[in-house]
C-alpha positions as CSV (number, residue, x, y, z in Angstrom):
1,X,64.2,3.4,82.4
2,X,61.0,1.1,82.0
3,X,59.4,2.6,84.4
4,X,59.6,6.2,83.4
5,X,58.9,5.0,79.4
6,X,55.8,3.6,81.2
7,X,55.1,6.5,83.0
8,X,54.9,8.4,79.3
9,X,53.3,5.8,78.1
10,X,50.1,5.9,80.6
11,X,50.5,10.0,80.1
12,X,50.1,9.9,76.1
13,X,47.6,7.6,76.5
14,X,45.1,9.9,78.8
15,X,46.3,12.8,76.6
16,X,44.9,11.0,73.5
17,X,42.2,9.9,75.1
18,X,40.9,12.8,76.5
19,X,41.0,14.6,72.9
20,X,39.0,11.5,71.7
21,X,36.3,12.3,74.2
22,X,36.1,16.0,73.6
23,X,35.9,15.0,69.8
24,X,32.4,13.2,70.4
25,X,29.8,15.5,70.1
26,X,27.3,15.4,72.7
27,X,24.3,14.0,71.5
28,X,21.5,16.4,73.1
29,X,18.4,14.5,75.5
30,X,15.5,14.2,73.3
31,X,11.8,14.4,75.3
32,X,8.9,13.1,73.2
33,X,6.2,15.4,74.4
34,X,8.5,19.0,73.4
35,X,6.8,18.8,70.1
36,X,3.5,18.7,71.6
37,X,4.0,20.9,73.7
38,X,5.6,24.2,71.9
39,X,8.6,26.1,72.4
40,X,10.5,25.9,76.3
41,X,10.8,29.6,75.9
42,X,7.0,30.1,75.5
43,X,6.8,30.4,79.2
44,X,5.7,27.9,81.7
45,X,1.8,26.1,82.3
46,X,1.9,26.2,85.8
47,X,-1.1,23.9,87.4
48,X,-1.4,24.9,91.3
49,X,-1.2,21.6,93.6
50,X,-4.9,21.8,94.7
51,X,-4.2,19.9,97.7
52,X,-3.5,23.8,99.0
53,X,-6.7,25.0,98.3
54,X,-8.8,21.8,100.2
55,X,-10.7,24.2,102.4
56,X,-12.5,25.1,99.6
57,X,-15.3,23.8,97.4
58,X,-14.8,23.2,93.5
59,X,-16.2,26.2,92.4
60,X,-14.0,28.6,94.7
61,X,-11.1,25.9,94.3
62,X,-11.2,26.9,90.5
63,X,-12.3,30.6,90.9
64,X,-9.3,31.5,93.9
65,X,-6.9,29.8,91.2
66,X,-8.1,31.6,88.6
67,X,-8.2,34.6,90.0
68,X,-4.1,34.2,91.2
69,X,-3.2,33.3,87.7
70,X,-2.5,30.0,87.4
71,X,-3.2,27.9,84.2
72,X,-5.4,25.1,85.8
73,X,-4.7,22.7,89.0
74,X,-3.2,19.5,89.6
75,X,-6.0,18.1,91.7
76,X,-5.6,15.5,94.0
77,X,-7.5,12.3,93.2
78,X,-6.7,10.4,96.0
79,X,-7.5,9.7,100.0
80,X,-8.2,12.6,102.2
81,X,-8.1,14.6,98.2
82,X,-10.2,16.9,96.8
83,X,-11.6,14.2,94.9
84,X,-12.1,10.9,96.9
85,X,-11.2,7.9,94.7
86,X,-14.5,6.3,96.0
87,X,-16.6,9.0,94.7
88,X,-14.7,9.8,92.0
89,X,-17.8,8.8,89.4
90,X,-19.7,11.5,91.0
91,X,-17.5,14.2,91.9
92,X,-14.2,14.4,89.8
93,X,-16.6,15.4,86.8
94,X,-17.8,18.7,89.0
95,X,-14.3,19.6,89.7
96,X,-13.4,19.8,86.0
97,X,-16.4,21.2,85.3
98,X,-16.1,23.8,87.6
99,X,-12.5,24.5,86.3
100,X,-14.0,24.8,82.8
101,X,-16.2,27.7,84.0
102,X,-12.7,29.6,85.2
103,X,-10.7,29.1,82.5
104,X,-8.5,26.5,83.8
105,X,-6.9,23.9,82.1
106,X,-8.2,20.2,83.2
107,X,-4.6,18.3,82.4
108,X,-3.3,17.0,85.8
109,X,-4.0,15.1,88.9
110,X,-2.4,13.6,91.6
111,X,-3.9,9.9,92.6
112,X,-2.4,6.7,94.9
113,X,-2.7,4.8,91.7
114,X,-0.1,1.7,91.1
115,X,-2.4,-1.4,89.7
116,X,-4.7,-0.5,87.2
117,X,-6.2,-4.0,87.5
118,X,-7.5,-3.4,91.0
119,X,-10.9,-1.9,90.4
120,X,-11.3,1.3,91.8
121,X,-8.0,2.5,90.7
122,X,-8.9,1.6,87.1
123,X,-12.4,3.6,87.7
124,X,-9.8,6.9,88.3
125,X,-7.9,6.3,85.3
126,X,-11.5,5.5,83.1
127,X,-13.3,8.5,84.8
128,X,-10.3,10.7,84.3
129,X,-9.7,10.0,80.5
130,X,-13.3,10.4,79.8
131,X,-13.3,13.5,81.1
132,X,-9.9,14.2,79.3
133,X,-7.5,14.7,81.4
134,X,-4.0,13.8,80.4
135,X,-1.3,13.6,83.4
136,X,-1.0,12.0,86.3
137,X,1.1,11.1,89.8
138,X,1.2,7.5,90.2
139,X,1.2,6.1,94.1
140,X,4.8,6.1,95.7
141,X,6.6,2.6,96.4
142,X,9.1,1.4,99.3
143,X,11.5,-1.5,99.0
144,X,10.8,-4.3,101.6
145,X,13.0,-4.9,104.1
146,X,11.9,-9.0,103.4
147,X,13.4,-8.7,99.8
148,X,16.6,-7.3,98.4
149,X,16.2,-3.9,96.3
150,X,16.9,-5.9,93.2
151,X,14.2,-8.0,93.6
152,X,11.9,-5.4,94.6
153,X,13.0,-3.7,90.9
154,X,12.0,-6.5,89.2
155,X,8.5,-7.2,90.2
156,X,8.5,-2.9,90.3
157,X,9.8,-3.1,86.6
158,X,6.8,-5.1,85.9
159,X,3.8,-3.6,87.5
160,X,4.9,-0.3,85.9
161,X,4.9,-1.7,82.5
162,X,1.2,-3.4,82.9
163,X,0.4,0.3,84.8
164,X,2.2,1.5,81.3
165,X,-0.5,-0.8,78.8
166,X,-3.5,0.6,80.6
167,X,-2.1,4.2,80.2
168,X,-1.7,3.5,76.4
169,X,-5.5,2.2,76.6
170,X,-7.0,4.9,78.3
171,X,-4.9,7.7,76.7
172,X,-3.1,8.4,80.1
173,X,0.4,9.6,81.0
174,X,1.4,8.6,84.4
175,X,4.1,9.5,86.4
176,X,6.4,8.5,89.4
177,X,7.7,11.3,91.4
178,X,11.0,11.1,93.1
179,X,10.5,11.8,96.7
180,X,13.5,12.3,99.6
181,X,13.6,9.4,101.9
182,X,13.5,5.9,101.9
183,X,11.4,5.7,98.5
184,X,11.6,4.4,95.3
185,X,13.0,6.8,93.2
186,X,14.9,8.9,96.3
187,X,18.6,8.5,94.9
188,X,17.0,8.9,90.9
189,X,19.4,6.6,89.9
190,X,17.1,3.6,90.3
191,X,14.4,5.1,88.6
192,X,15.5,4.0,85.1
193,X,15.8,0.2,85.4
194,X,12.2,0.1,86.6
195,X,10.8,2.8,84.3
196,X,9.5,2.0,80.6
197,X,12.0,3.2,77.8
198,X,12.6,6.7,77.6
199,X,10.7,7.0,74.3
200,X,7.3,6.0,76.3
201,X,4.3,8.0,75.8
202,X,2.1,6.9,78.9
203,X,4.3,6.6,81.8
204,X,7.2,8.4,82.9
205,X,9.2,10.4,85.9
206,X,7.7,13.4,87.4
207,X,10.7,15.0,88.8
208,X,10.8,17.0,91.6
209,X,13.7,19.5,91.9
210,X,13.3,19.9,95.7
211,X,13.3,16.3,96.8
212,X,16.4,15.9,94.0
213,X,18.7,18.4,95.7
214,X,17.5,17.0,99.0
215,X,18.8,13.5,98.2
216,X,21.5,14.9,95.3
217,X,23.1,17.5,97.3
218,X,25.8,19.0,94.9
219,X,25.1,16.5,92.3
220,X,21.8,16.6,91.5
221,X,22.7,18.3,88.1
222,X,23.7,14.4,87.3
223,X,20.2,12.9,88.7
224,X,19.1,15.7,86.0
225,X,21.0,14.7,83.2
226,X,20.0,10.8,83.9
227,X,16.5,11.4,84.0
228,X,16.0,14.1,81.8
229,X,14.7,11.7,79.2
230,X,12.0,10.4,80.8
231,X,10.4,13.7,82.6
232,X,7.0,13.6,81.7
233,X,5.9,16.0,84.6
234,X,7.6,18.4,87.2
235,X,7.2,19.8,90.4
236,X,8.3,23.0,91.7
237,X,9.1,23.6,95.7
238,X,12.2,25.0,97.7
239,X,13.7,24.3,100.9
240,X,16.6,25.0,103.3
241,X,18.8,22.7,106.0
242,X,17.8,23.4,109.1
243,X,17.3,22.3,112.9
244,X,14.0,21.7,114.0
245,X,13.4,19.5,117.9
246,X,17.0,18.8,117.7
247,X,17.7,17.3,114.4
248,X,18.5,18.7,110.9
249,X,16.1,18.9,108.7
250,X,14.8,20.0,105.8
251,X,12.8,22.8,106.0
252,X,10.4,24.0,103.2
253,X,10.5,27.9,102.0
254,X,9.0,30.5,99.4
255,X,10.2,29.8,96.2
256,X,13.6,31.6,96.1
257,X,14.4,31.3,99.8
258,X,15.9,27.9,100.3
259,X,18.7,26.0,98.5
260,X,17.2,25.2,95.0
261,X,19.3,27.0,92.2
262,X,16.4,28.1,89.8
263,X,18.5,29.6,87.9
264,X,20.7,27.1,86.8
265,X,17.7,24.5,87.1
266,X,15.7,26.5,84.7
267,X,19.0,27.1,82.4
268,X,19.3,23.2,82.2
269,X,15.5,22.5,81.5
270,X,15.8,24.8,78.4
271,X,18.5,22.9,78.2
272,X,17.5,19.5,77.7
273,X,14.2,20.9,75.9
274,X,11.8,19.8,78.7
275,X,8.6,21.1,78.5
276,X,5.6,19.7,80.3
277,X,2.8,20.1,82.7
278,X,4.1,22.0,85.9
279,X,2.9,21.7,89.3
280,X,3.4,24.2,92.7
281,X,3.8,22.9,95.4
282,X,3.6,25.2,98.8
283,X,4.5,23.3,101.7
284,X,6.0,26.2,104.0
285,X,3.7,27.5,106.9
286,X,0.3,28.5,105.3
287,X,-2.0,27.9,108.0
288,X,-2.4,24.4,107.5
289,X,-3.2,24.5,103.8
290,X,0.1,23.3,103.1
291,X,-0.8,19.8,104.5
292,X,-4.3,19.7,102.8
293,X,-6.6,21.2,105.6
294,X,-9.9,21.6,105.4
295,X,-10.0,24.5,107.4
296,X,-7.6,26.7,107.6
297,X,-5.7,29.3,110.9
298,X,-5.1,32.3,108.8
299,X,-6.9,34.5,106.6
300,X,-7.6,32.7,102.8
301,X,-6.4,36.2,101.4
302,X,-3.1,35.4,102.9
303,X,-2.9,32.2,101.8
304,X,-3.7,33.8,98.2
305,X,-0.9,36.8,98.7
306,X,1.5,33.8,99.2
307,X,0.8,31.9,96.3
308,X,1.0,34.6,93.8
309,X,4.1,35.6,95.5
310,X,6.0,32.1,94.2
311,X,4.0,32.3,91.3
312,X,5.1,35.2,90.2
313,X,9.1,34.4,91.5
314,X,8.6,31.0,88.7
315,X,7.7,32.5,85.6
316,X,10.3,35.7,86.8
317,X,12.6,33.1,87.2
318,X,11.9,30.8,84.0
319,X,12.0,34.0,81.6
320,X,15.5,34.9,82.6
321,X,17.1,32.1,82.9
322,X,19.5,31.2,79.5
């Protein structure tokens, strides 16, 4: 008798507490840059990854872009880049410039950047605010096999909030992309604890959908949710499972071919009211401009044809999803 009284007991008290839970409101995620940046339903800024168009000079850089109809380029500020960090003085300044002339906006750029106090990073961060750009990708971290991941989080936590100060200084936002593998940042859940607090203005998560369902399988809606706040950038890519010399894999698509639900990933961006600079990211079979070649096995009209194909599958894709 005491053990079926208990039984009801246990029963009432899930069935109370569940209709407390549903009684909560759900407060909605809150990103600090929406106001600046208009409306979510405005359509999307999309910046091309310029690290695709490296077989080319500034000027036909900015012009091919242009021409495709992106909004401006996320150029890459960093070794083997369009812009090397050593020369950056002398020849980020004629890549903007050059993007001026086509229209293209001069917000973005990806860089290897971690320590603002060692020299010649700091010069990218100086040369690129003077020149007014606003976003960029940080350098990617590993944890040491020599240390356990929590202490690796600490000293990360730290570096992150002096790269955060210099940000402030300089008028920067950087940002940490989550990348599948043994990264930093791979599972998203230990982005937070090293990240500043969700209500900073200079350095953030760039989150990259296709590396999150890599790593987040079915639950990267949750990685989503978790890290929704501190999005201050976002890539867009696909991919697909598949075998490749034996092993599984993934392997990157079009946009619209692989696994990544744009739909409900769109839906859930709108969502959570996150609007800020996007970047494409092509790194399916264009004739080596997908790893950054300098010169390239297919016809650069191809190439184009490709990129205004997923171009034109995102914005499709952002103005219908609800």
């Amino acid at each position: 008798m005491a053990r079926n009284t208990a039984c009801v007991s246990r029963r009432n008290f899930i069935k109370k507490s569940s209709s407390v839970a549903l009684a909560v409101p759900l407060m909605p995620l809150v990103n600090p840059f929406n106001a600046e940046g208009g409306s979510t339903n405005e359509g999307l800024q999309v910046h091309l990854f310029s690290k695709h168009l490296q077989f080319l000079d500034y000027d036909e850089m900015a012009k091919a872009a242009a021409k495709i109809g992106f909004d401006g380029l996320d150029l890459t500020v960093r070794p083997k880049g369009h812009v090397l960090p050593e020369n950056v003085k002398r020849d980020l300044p004629k890549a903007v410039e050059a993007m001026k002339k086509y229209g293209l906006q001069t917000k973005m750029m990806t860089t290897n950047v971690l320590d603002a106090k060692i020299g010649a990073e700091r010069q990218v961060l100086e040369t690129a605010s003077n020149l007014g750009l606003t976003h960029y990708r940080t350098g990617w971290l590993t944890y040491p096999e020599g240390q356990t991941i929590q202490e690796s989080q600490e000293i990360y936590k730290a570096l992150f909030k002096n790269l955060e100060t210099a940000n402030k200084e300089l008028n920067l936002i950087g940002c940490y992309q989550n990348h599948a593998g043994n990264h930093v940042g791979a599972p998203i859940w230990d982005l937070p604890p090293i990240l500043p607090s969700k209500e900073s203005k200079n350095l953030g998560a760039q989150y990259d959908i296709r590396h999150a369902v890599v790593e987040g399988g079915m639950s990267w809606e949750l990685d989503l949710r978790l890290i929704a706040p501190y999005i201050r950038s976002i890539v867009i890519k696909d991919f697909k499972w598949g075998m490749k010399e034996g092993k599984w894999q993934p392997i990157n698509t079009p946009l619209g071919e692989g696994m990544v639900d744009f739909d409900r990933y769109f839906s859930l961006l709108k969502k959570y009211k996150i609007n800020v600079p996007v970047s494409l990211h092509l790194e399916y079979d264009l004739g080596g401009a997908e790893h950054g070649a300098t010169e390239i096995t297919i016809d650069k009209e191809e190439v184009y044809a490709k990129m205004k194909k997923d171009l034109n599958f995102l914005k499709e894709a952002w103005n219908k999803a609800e």
